[in-house]
KOLVO-743896 format. One record per residue (C-alpha): residue number from 1; chain; z, y, x. Coordinates in pm, 1 decimal, decimal comma, always signed. Last residue first. Layout:
<sites>
+-----+--------+----------+----------+----------+
| num | cadena |       c3 |       c2 |       c1 |
+-----+--------+----------+----------+----------+
| NUM |      A |        Z |        Y |        X |
...
+-----+--------+----------+----------+----------+
</sites>
This chain:
<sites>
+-----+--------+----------+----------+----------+
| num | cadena |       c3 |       c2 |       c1 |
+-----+--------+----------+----------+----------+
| 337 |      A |  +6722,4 | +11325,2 | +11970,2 |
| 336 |      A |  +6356,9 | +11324,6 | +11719,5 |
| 335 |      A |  +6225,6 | +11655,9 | +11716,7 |
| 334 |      A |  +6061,8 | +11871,0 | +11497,0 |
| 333 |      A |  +5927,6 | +12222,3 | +11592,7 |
| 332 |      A |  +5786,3 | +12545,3 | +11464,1 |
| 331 |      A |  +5665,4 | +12870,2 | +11604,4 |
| 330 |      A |  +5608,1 | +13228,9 | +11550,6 |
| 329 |      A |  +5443,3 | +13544,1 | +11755,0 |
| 328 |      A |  +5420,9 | +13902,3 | +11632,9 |
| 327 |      A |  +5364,2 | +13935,6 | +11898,8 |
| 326 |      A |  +5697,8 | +14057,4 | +11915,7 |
| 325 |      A |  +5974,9 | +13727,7 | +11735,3 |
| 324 |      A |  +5986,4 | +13446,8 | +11546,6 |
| 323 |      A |  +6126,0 | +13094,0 | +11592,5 |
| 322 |      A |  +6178,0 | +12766,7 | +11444,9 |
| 321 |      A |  +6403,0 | +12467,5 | +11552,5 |
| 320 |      A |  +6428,1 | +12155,6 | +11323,1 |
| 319 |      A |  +6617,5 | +11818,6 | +11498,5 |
| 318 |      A |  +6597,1 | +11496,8 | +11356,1 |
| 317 |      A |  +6906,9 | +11312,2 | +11459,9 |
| 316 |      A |  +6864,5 | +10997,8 | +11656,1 |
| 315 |      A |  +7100,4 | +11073,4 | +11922,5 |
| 314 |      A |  +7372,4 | +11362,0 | +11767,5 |
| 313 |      A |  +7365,6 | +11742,6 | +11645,7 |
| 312 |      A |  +7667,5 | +11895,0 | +11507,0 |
| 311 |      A |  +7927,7 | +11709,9 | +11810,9 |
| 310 |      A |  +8022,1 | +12048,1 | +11959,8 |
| 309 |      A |  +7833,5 | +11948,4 | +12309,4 |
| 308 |      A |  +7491,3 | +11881,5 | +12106,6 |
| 307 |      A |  +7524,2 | +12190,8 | +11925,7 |
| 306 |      A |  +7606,3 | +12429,5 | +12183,8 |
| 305 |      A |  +7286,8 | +12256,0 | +12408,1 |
| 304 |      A |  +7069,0 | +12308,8 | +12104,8 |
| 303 |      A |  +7202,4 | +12649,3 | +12038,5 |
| 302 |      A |  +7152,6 | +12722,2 | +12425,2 |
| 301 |      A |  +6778,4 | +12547,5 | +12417,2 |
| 300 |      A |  +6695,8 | +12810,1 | +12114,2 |
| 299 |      A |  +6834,5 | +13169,5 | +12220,3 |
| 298 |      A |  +6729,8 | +13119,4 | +12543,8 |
| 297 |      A |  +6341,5 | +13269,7 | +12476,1 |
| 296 |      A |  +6519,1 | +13591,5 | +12317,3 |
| 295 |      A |  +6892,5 | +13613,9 | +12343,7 |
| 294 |      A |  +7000,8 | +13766,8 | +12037,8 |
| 293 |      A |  +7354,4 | +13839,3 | +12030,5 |
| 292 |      A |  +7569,5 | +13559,8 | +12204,9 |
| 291 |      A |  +7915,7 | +13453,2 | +11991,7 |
| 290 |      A |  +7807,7 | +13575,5 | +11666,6 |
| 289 |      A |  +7430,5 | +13468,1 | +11752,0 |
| 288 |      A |  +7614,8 | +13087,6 | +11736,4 |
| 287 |      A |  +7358,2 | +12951,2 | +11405,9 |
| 286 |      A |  +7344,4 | +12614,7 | +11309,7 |
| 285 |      A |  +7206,5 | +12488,9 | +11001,2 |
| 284 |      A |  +7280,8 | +12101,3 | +10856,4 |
| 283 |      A |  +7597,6 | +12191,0 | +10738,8 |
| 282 |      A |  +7540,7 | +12505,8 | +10554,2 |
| 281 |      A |  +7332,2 | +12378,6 | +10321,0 |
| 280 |      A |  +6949,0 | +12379,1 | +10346,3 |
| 279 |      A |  +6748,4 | +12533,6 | +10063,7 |
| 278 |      A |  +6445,6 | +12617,9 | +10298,2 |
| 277 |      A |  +6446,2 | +13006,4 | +10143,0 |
| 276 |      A |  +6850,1 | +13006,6 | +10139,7 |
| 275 |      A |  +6847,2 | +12863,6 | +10519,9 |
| 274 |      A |  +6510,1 | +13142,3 | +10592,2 |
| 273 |      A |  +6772,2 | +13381,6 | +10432,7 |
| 272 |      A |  +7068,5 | +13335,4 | +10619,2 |
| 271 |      A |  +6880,6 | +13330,1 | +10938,7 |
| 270 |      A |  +6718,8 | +13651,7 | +10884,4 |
| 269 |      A |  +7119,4 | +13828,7 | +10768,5 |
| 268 |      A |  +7227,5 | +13637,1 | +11092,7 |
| 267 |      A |  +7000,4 | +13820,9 | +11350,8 |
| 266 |      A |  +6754,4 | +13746,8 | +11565,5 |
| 265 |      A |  +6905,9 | +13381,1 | +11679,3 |
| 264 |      A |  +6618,1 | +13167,7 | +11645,1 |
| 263 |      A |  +6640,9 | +12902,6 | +11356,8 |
| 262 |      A |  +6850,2 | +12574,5 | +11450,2 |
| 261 |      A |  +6764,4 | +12339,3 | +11145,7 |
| 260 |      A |  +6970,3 | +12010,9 | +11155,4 |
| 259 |      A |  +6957,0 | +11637,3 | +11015,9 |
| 258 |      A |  +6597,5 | +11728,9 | +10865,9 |
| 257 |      A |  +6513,4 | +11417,1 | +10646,3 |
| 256 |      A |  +6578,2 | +11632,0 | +10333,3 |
| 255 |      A |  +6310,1 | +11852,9 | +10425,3 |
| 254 |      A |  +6060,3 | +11571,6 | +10399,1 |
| 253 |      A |  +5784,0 | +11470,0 | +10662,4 |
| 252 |      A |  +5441,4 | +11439,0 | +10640,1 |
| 251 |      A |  +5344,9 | +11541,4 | +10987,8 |
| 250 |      A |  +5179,0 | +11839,1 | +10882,4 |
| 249 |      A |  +5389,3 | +11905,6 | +10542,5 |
| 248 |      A |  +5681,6 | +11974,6 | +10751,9 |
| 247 |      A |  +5517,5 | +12167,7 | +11023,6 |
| 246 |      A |  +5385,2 | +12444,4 | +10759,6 |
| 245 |      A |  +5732,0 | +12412,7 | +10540,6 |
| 244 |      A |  +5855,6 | +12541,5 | +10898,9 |
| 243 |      A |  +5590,2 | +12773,5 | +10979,6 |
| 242 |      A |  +5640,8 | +12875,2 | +10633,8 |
| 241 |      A |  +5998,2 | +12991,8 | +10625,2 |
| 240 |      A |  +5988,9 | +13154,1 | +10991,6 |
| 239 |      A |  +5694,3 | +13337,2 | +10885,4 |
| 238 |      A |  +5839,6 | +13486,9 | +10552,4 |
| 237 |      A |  +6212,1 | +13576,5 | +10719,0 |
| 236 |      A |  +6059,5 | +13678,2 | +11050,0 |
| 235 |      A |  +5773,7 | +13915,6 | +10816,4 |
| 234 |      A |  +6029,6 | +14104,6 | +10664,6 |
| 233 |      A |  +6283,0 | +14135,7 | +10950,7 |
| 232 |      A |  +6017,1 | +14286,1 | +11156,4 |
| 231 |      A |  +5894,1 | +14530,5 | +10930,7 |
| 230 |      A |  +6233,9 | +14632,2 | +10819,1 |
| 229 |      A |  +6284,7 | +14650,9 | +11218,9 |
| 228 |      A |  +5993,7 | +14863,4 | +11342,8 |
| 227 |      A |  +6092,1 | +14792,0 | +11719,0 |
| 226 |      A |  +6090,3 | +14974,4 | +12089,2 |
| 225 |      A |  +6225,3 | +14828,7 | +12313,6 |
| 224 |      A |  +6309,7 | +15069,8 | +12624,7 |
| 223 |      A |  +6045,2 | +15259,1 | +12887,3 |
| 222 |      A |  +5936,6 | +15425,6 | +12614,7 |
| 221 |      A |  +6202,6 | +15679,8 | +12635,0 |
| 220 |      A |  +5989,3 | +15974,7 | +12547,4 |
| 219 |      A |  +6117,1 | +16135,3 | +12850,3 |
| 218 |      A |  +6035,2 | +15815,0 | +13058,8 |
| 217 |      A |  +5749,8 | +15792,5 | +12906,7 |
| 216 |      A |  +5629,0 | +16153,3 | +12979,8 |
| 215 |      A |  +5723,2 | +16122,7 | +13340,7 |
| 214 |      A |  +5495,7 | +15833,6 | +13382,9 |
| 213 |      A |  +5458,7 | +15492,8 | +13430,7 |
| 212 |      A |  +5167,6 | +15269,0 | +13515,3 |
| 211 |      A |  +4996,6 | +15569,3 | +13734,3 |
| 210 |      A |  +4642,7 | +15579,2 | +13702,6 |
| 209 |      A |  +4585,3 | +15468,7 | +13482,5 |
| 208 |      A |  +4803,9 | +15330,6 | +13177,8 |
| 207 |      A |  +4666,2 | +14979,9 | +13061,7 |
| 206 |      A |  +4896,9 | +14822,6 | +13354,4 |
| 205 |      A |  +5197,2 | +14984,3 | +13142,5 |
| 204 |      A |  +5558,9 | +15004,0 | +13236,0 |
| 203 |      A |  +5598,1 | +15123,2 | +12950,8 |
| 202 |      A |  +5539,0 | +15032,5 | +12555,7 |
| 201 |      A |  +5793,1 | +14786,1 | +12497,5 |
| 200 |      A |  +5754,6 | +14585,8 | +12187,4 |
| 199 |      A |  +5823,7 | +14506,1 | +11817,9 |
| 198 |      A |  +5598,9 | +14686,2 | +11577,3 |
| 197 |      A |  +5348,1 | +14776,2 | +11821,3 |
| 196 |      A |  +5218,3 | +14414,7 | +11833,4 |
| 195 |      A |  +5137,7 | +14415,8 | +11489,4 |
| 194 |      A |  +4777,2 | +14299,0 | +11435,7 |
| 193 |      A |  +4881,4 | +14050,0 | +11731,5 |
| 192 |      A |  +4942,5 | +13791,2 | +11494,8 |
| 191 |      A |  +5065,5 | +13470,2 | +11614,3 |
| 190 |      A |  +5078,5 | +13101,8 | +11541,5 |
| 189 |      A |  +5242,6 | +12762,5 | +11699,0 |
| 188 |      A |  +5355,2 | +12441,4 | +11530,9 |
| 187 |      A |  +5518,1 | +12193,5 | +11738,9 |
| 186 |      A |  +5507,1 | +11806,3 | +11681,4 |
| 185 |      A |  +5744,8 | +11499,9 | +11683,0 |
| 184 |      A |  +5932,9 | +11570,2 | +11986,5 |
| 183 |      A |  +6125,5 | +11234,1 | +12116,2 |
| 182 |      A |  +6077,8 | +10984,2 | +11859,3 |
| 181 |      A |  +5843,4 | +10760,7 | +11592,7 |
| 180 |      A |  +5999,8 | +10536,7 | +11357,9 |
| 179 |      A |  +5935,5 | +10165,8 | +11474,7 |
| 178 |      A |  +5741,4 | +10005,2 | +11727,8 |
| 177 |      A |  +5802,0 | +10160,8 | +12053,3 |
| 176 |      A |  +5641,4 | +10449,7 | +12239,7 |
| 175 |      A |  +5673,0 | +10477,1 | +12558,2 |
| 174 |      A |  +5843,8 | +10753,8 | +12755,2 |
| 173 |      A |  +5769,4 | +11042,2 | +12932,3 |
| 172 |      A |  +6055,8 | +11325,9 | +13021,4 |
| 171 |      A |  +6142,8 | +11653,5 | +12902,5 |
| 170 |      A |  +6445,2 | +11845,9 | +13090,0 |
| 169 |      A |  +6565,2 | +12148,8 | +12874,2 |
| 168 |      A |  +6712,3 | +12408,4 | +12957,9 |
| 167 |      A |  +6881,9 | +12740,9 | +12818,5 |
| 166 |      A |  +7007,5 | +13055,8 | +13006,4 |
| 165 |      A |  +7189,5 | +13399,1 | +12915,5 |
| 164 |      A |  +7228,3 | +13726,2 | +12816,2 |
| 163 |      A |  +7242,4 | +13927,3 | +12552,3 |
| 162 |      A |  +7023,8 | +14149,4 | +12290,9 |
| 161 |      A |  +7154,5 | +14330,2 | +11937,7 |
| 160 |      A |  +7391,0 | +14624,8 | +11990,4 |
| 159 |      A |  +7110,1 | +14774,1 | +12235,5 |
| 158 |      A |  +6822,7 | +14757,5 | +11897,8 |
| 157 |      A |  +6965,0 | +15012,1 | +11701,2 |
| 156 |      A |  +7137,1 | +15185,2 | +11954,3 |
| 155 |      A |  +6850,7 | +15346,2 | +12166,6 |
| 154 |      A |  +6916,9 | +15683,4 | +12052,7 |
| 153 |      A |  +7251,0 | +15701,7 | +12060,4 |
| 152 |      A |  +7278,7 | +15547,8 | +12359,3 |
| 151 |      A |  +7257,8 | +15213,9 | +12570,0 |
| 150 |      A |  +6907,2 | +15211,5 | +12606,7 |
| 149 |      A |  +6865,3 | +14803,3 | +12697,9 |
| 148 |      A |  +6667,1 | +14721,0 | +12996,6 |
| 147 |      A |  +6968,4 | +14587,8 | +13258,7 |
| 146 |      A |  +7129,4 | +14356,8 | +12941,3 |
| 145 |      A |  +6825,8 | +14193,4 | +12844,5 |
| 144 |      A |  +6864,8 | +13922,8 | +13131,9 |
| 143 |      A |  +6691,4 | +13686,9 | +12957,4 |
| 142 |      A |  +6602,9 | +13300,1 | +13038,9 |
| 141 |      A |  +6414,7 | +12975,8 | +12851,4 |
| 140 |      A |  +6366,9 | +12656,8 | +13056,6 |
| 139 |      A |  +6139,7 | +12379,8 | +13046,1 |
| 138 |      A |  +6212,5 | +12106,2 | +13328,5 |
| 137 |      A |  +5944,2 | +11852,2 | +13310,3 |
| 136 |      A |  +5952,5 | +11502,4 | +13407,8 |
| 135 |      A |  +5652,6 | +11240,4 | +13334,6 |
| 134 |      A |  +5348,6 | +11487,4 | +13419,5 |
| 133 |      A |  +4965,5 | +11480,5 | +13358,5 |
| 132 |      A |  +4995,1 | +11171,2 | +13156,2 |
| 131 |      A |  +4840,1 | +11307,0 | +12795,7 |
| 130 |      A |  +5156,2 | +11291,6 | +12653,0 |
| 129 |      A |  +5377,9 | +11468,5 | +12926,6 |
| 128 |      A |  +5104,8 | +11756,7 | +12918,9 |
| 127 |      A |  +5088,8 | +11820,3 | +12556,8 |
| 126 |      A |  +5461,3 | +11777,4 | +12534,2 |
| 125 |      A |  +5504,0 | +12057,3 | +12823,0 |
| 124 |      A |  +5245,8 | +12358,0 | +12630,3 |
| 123 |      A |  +5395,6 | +12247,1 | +12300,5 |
| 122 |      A |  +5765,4 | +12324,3 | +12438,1 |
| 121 |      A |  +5636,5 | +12605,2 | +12687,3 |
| 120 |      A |  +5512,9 | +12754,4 | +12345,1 |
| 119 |      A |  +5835,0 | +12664,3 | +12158,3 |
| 118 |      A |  +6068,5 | +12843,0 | +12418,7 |
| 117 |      A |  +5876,4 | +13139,9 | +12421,9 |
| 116 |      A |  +5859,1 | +13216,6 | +12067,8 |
| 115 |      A |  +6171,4 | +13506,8 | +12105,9 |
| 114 |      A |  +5912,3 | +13674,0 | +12377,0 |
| 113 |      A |  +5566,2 | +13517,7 | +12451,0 |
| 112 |      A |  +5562,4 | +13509,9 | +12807,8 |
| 111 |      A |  +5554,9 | +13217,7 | +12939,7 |
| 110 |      A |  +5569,4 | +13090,5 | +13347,6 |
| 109 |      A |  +5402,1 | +12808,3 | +13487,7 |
| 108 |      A |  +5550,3 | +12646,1 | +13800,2 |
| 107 |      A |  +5390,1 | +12382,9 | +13973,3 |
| 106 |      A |  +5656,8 | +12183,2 | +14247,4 |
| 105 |      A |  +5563,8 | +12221,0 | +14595,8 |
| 104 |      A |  +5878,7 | +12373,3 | +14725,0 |
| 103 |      A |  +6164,2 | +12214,2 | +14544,2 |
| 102 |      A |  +6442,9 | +12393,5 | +14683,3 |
| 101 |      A |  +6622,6 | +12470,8 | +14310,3 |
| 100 |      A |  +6678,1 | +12804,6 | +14419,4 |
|  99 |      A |  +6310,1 | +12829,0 | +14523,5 |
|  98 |      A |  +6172,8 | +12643,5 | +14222,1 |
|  97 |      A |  +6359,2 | +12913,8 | +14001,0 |
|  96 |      A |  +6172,9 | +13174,6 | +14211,8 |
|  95 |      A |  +5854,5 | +13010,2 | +14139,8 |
|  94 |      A |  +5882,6 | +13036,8 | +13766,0 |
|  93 |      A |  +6010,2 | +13429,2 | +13806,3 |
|  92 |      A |  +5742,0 | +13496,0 | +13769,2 |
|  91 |      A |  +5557,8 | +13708,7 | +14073,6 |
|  90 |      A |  +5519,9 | +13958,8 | +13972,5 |
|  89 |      A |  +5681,9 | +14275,8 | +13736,5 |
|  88 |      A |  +5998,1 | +14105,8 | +13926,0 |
|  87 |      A |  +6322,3 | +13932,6 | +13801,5 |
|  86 |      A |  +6169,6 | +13811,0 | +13445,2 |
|  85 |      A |  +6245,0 | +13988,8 | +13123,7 |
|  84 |      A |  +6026,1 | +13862,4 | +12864,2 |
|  83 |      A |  +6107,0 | +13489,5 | +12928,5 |
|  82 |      A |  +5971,8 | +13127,7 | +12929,6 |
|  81 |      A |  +5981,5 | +12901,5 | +13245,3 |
|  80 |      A |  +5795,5 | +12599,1 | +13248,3 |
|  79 |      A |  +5870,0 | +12382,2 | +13580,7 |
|  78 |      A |  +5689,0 | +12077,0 | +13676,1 |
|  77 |      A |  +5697,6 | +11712,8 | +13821,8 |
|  76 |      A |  +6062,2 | +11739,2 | +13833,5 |
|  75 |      A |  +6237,5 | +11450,9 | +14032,0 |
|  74 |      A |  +6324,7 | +11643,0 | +14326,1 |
|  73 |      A |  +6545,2 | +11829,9 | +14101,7 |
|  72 |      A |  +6782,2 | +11544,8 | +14024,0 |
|  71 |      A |  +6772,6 | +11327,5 | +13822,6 |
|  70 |      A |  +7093,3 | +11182,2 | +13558,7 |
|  69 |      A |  +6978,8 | +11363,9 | +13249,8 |
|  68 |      A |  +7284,8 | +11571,0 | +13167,8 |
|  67 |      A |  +7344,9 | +11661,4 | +13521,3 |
|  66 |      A |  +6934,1 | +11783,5 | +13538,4 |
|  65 |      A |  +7041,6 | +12002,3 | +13215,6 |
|  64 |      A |  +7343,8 | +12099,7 | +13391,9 |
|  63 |      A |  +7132,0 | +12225,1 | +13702,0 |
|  62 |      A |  +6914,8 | +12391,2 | +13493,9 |
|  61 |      A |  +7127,3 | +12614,1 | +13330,2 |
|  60 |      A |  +7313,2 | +12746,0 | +13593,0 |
|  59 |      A |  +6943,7 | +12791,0 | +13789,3 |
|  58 |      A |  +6812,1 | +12980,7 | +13442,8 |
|  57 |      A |  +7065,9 | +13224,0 | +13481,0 |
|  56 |      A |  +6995,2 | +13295,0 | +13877,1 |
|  55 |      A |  +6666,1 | +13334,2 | +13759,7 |
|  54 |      A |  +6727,2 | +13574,3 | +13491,9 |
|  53 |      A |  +6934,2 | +13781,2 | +13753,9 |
|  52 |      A |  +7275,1 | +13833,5 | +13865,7 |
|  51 |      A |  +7290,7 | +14146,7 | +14013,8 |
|  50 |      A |  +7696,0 | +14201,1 | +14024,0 |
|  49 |      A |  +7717,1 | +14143,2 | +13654,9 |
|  48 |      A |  +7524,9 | +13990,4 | +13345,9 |
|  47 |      A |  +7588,2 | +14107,4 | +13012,5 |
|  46 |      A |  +7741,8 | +13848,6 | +12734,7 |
|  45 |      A |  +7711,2 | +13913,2 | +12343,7 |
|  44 |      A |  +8011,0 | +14037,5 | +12088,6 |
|  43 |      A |  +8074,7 | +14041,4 | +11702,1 |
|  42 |      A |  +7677,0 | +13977,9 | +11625,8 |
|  41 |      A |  +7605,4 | +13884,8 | +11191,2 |
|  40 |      A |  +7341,4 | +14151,1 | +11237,9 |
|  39 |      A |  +7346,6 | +14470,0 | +10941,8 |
|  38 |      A |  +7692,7 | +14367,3 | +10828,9 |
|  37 |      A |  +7873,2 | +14314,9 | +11218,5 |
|  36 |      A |  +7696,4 | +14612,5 | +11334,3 |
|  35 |      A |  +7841,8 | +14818,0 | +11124,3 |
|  34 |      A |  +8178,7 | +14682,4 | +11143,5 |
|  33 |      A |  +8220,8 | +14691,7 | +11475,0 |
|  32 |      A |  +8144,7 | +15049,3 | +11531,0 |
|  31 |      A |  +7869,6 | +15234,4 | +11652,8 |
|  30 |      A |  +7794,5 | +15603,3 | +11786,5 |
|  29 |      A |  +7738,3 | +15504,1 | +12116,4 |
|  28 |      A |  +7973,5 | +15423,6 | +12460,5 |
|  27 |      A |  +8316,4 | +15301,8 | +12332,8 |
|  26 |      A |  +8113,0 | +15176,8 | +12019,7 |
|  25 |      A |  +7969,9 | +14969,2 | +12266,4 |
|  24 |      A |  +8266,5 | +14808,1 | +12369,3 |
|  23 |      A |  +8427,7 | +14752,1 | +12062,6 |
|  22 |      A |  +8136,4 | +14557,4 | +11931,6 |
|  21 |      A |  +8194,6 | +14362,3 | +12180,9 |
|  20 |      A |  +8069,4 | +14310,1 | +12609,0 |
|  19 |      A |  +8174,8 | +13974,1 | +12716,2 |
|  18 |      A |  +8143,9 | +13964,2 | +13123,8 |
|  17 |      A |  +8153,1 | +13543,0 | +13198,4 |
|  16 |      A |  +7708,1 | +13531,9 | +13179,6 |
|  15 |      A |  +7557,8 | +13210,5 | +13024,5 |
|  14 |      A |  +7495,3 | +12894,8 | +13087,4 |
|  13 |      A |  +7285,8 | +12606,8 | +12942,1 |
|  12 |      A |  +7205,3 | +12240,3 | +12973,4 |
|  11 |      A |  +6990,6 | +11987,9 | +12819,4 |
|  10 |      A |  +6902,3 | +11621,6 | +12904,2 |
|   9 |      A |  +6639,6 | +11379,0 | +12834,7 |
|   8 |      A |  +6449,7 | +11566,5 | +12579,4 |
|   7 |      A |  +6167,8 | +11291,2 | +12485,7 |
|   6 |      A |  +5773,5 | +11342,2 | +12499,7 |
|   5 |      A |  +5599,3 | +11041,4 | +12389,5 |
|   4 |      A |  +5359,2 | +10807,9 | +12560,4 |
|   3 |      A |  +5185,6 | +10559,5 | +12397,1 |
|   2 |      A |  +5080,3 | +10234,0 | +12496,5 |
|   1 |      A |  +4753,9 | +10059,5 | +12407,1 |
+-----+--------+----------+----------+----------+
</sites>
């Protein structure tokens, strides 16, 4: 009996042309380079302009992802779009990537579990390629962080780390031939909602009533991203570590056989550790948060894209991505290129 398997046909990204620095911000909050430099590995990160909106972002993206492949959008069985900052409170912004793609009739499902996004539209897409649902699947990850970010003294903590931009992916079935298995291997997903107020953003609220925002969090600023970051940083570096070990030890494969591990780009001090924790050399992790900032449910298929294009990551490589972030939410993946 055949097999289907779930391969990454083609992969794209794009992200804003305004660069905002470290510069910059100091210019506007008590910051400097070199703090946030040492405490996040970020030197600058990319801010949309004149409107342009997540799903503008993801379009850029997706269109060189379809290049990549060779199809064109009329060929998509299905769009998965991950994000925590989509255009409109509703609808997602899914169907609004559909629309600027002009395939009307195409299912869109959107995701919305922050930095893990990618790898939950990546399990939720495999499972559906490989049980013959759909055979082409554009998953995409998108932020536009920049428009939500308290850009003050108060808010600076967390508005010197977010960016920008657009990954993609396009997924497509294939059979499975004898030999070493390919395409994505597996994806590991867990969460913990125990501490969802440790990394999160309180208002607009639908559990509010009557109103869904107020006066009072708009004074108390809750309106902005809010985050317990020792907390945070604590449990990415442990989580991260064992969702990959987790994954490993699943589908009985060695670390050594990992060509490159792409973690999430949170910060670099996180991703430093989790590469000292997995005892992986510099050469097989890639990390490009310098360059970007944290860019949530992008952060992922734009290394991937980065690494491709620079020549780090080539056909046949096994490929490690693993990703924390509010949910708390994690996940792991392996994938054959």
């Amino acid at each position: 009996m055949t097999r289907l398997y779930t391969r990454v046909a083609g992969t794209g990204h794009h992200v804003p042309e305004h660069v905002v620095t470290n510069e910059d911000l100091a210019a506007r909050i008590n910051t400097s380079d070199v703090w946030i430099r040492e405490r996040t590995g970020i030197r600058e990160r990319r801010f949309s302009q004149d409107g342009e909106s997540t799903a503008q972002l993801a379009l850029r993206a997706s269109l060189r992802a379809l290049e990549d492949a060779g199809c064109a959008a009329s060929d998509l069985d299905l769009i998965v779009f991950a994000t925590l900052s989509p255009d409109y409170f509703f609808p997602g912004s899914g169907v609004l990537l559909g629309a600027l793609l002009d395939i009307p009739g195409v299912p869109a499902l959107d995701v919305r579990n922050q930095c893990s996004g990618f790898l939950y539209g990546l399990q939720c897409a495999d499972a559906m390629i490989r049980s013959g649902v759909y055979r082409r699947i554009l998953l995409v990850g998108a932020e536009v962080h920049s428009t939500g970010l308290d850009i003050s003294d108060q808010g600076r903590d967390i508005a010197v780390l977010f960016g920008d931009g657009a990954g993609a992916f396009i997924l497509e079935a294939a059979e499975q031939e004898e030999g070493a298995p390919r395409g994505v291997l597996g994806v590991r997903l867990g969460a913990d909602g125990r501490h969802a107020e440790a990394l999160w953003c309180q208002a607009p609220s639908s559990a509010q009533f009557p109103a869904r925002i107020t006066a009072e969090n708009l004074a108390r600023r809750e309106h902005f991203p809010q985050m317990k970051g020792r907390l945070v940083f604590k449990h990415a570096v442990t989580t991260m570590r064992d969702a990959m070990l987790g994954l490993l030890e699943e589908l009985e494969i060695s670390l050594n056989q990992v060509d490159l591990l792409i973690p999430h780009q949170a910060n670099l001090r996180i991703s430093a550790l989790v590469q000292k924790a997995l005892a992986l050399p510099d050469d097989r992790v890639f990390n490009n948060i310098e360059r970007y900032g944290n860019t949530t449910a992008a952060s992922l298929p734009i290394a991937v894209d980065e690494s491709l294009r620079l020549g780090r990551l080539k056909e046949g490589d096994l490929l490690a991505l693993v990703a924390f972030g509010s949910g708390f939410t994690w996940g792991a993946s392996l994938i054959r290129m």
